[in-house]
MDTraj code that builds the backbone (N, CA, C; nanometers):
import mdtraj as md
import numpy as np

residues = "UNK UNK UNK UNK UNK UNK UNK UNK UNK UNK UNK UNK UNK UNK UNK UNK UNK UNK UNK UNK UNK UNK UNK UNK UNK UNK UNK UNK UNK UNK UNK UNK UNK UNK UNK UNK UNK UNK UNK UNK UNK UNK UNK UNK UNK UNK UNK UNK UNK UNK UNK UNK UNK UNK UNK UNK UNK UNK UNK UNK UNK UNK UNK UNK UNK UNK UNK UNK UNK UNK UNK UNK UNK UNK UNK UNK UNK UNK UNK UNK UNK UNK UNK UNK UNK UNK UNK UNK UNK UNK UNK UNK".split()
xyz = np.array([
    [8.7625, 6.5331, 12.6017],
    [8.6793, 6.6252, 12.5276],
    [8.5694, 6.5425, 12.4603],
    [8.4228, 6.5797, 12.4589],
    [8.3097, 6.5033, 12.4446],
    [8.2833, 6.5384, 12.3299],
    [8.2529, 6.4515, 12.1617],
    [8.1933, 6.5001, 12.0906],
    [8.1314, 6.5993, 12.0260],
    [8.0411, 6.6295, 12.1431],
    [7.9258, 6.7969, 12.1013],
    [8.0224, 6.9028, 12.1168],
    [8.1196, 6.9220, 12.2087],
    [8.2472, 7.0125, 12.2505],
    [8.3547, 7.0470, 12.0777],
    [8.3703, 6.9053, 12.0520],
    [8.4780, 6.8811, 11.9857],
    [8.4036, 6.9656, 11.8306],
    [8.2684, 6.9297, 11.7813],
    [8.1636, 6.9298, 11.7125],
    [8.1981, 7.1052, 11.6653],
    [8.1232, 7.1569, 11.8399],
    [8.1076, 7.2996, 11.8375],
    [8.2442, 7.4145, 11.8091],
    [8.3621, 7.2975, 11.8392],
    [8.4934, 7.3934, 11.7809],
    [8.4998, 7.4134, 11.6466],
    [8.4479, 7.2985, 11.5908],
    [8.4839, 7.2446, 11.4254],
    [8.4206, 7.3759, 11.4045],
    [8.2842, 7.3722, 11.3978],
    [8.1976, 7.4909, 11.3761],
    [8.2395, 7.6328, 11.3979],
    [8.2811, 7.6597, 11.4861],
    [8.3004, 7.7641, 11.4693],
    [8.4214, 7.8253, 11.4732],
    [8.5268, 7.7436, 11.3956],
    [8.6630, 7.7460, 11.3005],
    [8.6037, 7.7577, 11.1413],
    [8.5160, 7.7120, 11.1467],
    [8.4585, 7.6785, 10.9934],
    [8.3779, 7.8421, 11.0105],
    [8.2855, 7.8881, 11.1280],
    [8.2182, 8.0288, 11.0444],
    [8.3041, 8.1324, 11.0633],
    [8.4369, 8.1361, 11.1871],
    [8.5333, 8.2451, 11.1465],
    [8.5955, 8.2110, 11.0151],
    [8.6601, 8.1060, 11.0264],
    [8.7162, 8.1301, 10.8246],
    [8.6234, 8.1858, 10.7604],
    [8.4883, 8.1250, 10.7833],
    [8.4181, 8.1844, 10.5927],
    [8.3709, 8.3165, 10.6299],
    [8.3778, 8.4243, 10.7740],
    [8.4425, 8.5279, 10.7867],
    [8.4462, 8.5834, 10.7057],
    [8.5932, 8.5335, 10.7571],
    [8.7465, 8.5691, 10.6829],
    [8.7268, 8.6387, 10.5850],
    [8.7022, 8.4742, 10.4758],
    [8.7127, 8.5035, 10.3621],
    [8.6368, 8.5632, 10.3121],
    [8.5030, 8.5832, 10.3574],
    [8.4120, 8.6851, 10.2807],
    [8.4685, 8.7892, 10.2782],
    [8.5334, 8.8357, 10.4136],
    [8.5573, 9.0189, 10.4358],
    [8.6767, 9.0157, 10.3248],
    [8.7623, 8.9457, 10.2952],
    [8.9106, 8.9442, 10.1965],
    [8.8078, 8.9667, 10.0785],
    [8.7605, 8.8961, 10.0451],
    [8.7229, 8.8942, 9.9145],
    [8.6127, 8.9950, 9.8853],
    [8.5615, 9.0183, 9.9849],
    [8.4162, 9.1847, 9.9137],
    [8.5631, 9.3089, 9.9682],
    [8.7040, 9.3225, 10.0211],
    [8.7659, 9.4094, 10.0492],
    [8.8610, 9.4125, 9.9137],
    [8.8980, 9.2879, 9.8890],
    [9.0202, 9.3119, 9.8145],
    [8.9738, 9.3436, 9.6520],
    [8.8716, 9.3353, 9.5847],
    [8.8483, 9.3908, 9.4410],
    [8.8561, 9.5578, 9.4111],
    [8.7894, 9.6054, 9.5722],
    [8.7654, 9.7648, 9.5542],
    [8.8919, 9.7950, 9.6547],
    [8.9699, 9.8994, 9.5440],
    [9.0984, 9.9312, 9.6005],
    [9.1007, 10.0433, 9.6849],
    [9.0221, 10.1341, 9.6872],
    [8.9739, 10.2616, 9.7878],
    [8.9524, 10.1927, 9.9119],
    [8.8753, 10.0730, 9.9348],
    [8.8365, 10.0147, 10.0430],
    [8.9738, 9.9125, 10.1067],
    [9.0130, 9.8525, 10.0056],
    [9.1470, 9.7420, 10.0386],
    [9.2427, 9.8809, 10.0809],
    [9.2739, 10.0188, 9.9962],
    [9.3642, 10.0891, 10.0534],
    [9.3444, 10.1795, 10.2354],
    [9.1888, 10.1932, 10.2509],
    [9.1555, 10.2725, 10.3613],
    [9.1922, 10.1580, 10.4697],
    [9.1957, 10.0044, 10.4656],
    [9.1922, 9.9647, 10.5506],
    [9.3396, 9.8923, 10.5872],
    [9.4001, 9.8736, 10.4582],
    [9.5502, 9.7883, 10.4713],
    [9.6455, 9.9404, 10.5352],
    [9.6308, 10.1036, 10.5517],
    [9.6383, 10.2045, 10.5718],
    [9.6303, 10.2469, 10.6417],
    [9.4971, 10.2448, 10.7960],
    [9.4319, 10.2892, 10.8419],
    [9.5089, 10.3399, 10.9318],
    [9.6078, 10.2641, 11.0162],
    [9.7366, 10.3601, 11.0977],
    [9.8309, 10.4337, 11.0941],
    [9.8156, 10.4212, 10.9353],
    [9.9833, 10.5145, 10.9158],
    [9.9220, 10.6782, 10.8629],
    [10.0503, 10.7440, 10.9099],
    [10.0582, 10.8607, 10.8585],
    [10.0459, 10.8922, 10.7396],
    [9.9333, 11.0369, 10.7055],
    [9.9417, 11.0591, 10.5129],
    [9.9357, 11.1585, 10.5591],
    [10.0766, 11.1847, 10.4486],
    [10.1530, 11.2823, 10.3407],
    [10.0536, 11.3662, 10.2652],
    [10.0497, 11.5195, 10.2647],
    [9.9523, 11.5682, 10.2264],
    [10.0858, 11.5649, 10.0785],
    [9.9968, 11.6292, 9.9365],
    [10.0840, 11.6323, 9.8663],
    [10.0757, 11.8001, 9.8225],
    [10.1640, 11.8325, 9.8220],
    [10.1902, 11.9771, 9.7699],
    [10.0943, 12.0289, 9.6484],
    [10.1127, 11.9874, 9.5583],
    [10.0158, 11.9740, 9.4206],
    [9.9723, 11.8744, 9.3653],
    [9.8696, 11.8303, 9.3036],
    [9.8646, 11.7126, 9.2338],
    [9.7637, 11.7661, 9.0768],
    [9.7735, 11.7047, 8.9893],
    [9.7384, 11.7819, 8.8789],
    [9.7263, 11.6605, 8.7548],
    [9.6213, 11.7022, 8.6242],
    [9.6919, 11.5871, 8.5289],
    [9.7097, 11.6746, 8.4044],
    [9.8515, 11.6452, 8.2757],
    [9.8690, 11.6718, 8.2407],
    [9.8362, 11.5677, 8.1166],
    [9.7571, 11.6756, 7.9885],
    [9.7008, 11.6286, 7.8483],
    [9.8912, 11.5612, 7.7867],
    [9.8978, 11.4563, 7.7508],
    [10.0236, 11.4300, 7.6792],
    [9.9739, 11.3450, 7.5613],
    [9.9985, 11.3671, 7.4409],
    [9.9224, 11.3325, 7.3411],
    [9.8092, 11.2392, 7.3271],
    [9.7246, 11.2819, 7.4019],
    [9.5868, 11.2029, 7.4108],
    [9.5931, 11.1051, 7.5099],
    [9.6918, 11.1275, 7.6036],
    [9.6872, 11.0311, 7.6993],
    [9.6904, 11.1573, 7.8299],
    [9.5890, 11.0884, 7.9416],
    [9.5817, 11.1909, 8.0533],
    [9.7097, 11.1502, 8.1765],
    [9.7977, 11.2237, 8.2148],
    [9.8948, 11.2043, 8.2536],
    [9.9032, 11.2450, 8.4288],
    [9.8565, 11.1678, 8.5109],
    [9.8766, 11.2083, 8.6919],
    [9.9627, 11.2623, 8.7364],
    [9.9783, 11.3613, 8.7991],
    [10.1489, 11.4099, 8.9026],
    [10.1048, 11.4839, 8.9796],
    [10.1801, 11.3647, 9.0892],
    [10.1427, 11.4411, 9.2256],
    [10.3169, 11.4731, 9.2731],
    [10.2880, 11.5772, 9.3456],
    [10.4161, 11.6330, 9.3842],
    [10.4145, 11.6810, 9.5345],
    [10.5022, 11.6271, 9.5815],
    [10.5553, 11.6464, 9.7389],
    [10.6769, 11.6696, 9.8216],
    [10.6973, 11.7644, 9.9230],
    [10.8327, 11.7921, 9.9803],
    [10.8552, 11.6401, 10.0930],
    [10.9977, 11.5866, 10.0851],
    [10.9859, 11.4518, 10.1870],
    [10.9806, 11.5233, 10.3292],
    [10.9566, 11.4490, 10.3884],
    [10.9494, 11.4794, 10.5647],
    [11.1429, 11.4773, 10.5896],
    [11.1733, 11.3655, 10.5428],
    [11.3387, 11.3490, 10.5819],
    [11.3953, 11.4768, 10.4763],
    [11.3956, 11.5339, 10.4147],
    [11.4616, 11.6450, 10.3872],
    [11.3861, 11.7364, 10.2691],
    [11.3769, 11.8624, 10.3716],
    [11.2999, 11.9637, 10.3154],
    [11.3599, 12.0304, 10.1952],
    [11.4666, 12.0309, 10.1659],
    [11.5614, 12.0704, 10.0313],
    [11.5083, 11.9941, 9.9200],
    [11.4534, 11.8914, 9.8944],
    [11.3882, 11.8372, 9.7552],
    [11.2784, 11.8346, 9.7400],
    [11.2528, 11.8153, 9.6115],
    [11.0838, 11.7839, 9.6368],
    [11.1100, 11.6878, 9.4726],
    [10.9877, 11.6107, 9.5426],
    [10.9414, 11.4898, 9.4710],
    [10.8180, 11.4896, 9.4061],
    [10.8294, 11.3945, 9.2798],
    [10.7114, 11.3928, 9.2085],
    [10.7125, 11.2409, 9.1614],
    [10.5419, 11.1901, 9.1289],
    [10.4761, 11.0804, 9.0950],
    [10.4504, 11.0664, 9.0028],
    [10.4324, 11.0347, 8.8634],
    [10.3611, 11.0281, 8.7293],
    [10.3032, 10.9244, 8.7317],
    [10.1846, 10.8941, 8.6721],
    [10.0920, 10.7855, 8.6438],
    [10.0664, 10.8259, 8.5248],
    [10.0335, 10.7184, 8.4142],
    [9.9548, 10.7356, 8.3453],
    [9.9076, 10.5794, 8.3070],
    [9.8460, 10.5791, 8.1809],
    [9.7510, 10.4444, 8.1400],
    [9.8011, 10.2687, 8.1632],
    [9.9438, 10.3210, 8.1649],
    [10.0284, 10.1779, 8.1465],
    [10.1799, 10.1602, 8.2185],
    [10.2281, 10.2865, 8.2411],
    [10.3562, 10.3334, 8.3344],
    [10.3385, 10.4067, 8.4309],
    [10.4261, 10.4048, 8.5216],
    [10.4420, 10.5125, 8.6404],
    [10.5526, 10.5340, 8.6781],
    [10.5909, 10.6266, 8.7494],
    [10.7146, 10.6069, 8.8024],
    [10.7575, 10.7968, 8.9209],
    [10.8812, 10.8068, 8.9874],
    [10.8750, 10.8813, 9.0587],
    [11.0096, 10.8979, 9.0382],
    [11.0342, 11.0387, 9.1425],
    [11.1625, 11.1177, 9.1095],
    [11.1821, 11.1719, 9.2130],
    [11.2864, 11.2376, 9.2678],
    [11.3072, 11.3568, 9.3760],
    [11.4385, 11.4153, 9.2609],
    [11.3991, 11.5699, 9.3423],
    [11.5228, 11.6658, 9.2663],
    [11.5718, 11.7670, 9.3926],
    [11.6925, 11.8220, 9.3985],
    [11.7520, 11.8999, 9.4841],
    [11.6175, 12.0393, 9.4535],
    [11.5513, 12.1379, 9.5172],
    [11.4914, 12.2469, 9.5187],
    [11.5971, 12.3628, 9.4974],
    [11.5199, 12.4563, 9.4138],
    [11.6319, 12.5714, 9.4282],
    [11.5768, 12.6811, 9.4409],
])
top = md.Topology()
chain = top.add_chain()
for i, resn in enumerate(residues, 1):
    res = top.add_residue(resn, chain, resSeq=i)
    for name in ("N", "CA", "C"):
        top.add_atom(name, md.element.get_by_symbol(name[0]), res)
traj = md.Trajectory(xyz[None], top)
């Protein structure tokens, strides 16, 4: 392998990395964009309702959905400023 050969690999190992890393780094700050693309094959879950609820001056997220694996419960999401967390309950 001749120099200019060896040269022209270096090179262009060196402009796919800095690529790379450009696309990581202008993708990964904006999370709409890091989520549409780390995402882009899988299946989405429509959600039944989603809504936010006033809880003493704090605005409170819940999204709520029936699972695909069993139509007898339905599940819900809470977000708010500093916690989150989720649930399923038997439906009645």
């Amino acid at each position: 392998m001749n120099k200019l050969h060896l040269l022209s690999l270096v090179f262009a190992f060196i402009a796919v990395a800095s690529l790379i890393t450009v696309g990581v780094t202008t993708i990964t700050p904006t999370s709409s964009k890091w989520e549409k693309f780390s995402t882009f094959f899988k299946e989405t879950k429509a959600n039944t309702s989603a809504y936010n609820v006033e809880a003493a001056g704090w605005n409170v997220r819940v999204i709520e959905w029936i699972p695909n694996d069993n139509p007898n419960y339905r599940c819900m999401f809470i977000a708010g400023t500093e916690k989150a967390g989720s649930s399923c309950y038997p439906a009645t």
